[in-house]
N, C-alpha and C positions, 0 to 999 in steps of 0.2 A: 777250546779257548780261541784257537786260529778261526774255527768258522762264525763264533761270537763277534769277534771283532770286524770279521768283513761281512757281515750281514750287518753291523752298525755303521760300517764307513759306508757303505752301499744306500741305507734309508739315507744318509745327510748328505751325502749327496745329488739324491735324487729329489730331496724335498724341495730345493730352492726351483728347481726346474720343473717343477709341478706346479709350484706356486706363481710361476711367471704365465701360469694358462688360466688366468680368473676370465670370467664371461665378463661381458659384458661392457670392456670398454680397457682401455690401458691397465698395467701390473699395481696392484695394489691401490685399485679406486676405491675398495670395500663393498664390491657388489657382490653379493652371495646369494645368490640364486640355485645353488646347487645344480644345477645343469653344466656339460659339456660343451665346450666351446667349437664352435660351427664350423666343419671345413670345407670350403666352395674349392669344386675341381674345374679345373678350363678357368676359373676366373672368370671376369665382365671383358667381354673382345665388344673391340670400337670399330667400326669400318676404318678402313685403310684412305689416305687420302689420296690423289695421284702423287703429289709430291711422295706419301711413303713407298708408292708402288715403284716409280720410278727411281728412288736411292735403294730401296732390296734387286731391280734387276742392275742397276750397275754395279752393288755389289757381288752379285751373280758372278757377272761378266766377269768385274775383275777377279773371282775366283778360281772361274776357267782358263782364264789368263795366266794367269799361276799357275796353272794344275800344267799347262801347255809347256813351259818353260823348266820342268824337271825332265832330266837327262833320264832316260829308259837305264833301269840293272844290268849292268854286265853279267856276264855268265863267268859263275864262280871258275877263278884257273887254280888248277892243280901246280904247283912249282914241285911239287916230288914226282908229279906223275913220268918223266922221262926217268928217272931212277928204278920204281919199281916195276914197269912195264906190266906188261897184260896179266902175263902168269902169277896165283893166288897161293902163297905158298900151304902146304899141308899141313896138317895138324897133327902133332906126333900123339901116341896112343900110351 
């Protein structure tokens, strides 16, 4: 009964999100073409202008700039280490 009912909430859920992939133009324009909606990878790339060359390298800059200005990790200190000194103790049998 349990796997009946989430194989149902499972279809009605996924139906509405299926139905948002119609081809051919916005969700629910009535285009039924039975085809699979197109997927372009990389997208349409435009040349760059100088203006956008030159705002990506100053934000470059100012990211190195940044990166310049974080304090280096200290090296983790032990506060027990003068307590327990060198020696490990044994393991009883």
């Amino acid at each position: 009964m349990k796997s009946l009912v989430t194989t149902m909430m499972i279809v009605a859920m996924a139906t509405p999100a299926y139905a948002q992939l119609t081809p051919g133009g916005a969700p629910g324009s009535g285009s039924s073409q039975g085809s699979k909606p197109g997927i372009t990878v990389g997208g349409d790339k435009k040349a760059k202008s100088e203006d956008d060359l030159q705002y990506e390298r100053e934000l470059d800059q100012a990211y190195k700039s940044g990166l310049s200005k974080i304090p280096d990790k200290k090296a983790n200190a032990d506060p027990w280490g003068n307590v327990r000194g060198a020696v490990t103790p044994q393991s009883r049998k």
